[in-house]
C-alpha positions in Angstrom: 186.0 61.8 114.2 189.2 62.8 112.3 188.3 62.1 109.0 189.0 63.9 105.7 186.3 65.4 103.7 185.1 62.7 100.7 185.6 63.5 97.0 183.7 61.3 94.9 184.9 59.4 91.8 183.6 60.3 88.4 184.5 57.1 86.7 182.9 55.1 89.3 180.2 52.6 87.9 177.8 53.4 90.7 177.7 57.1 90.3 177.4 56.3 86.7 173.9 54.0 87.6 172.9 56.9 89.5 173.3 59.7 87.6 171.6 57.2 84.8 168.8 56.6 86.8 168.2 60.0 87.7 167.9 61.5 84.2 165.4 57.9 83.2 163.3 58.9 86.6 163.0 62.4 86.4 164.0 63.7 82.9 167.3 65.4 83.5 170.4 64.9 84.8 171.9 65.3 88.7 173.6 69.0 89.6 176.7 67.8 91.4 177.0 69.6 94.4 179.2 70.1 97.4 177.8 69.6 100.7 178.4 68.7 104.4 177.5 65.0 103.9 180.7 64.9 102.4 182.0 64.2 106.1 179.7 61.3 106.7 180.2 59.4 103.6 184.4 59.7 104.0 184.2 58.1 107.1 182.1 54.7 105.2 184.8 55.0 102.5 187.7 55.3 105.4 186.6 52.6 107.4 185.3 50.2 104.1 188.1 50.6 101.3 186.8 50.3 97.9 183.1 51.2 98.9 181.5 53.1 95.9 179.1 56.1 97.3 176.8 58.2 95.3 175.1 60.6 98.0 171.6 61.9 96.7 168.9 63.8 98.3 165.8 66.1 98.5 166.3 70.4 98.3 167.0 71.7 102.0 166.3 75.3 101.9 168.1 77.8 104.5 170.4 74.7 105.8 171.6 74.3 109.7 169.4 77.5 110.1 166.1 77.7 112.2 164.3 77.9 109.3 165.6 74.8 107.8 163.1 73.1 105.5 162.9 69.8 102.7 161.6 70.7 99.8 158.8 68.1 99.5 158.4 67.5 95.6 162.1 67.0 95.6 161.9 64.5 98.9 159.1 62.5 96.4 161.5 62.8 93.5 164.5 61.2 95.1 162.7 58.8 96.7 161.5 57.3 93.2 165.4 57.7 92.1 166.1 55.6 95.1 163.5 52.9 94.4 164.3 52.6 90.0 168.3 52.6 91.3 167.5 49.9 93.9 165.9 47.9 91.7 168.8 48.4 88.7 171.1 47.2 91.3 169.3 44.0 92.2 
């Protein structure tokens, strides 16, 4: 896959939810960050124009090591993120 690395939008409404929902849910807001599922998401935004993305998930300490690891009370965290955002969007 030939695709160019994503770069997410700062005025996009659904980052705007997310980041919203993460600071009602757990008190404070998300720590943008750069990571390698920027590759993944470009190819959804290549091959579906227009698609808003917000890409959250759990601490992974030592990444693409052998002693790569979740951080498990962050895995809990974003999975009530994901639930309170689901429901906003519904």
């Amino acid at each position: 896959m030939d695709t160019a690395a994503w770069v997410e939008r700062p005025d996009a409404p659904l980052l705007s939810l997310t980041s919203a929902t993460f600071r009602d849910v757990l008190g404070f807001a998300p720590k943008p960050v750069a990571m390698h599922f920027v590759l993944e998401a470009a190819y959804y935004v290549e091959k579906y124009p227009g698609v808003e993305i917000a890409s959250i998930g759990p601490r992974i300490v030592e990444p693409h090591s052998t002693s790569e690891r979740v951080d498990l009370d962050t895995a809990a965290d974003i999975w009530r993120v994901t639930i309170a955002l689901l429901s906003r969007l519904a």
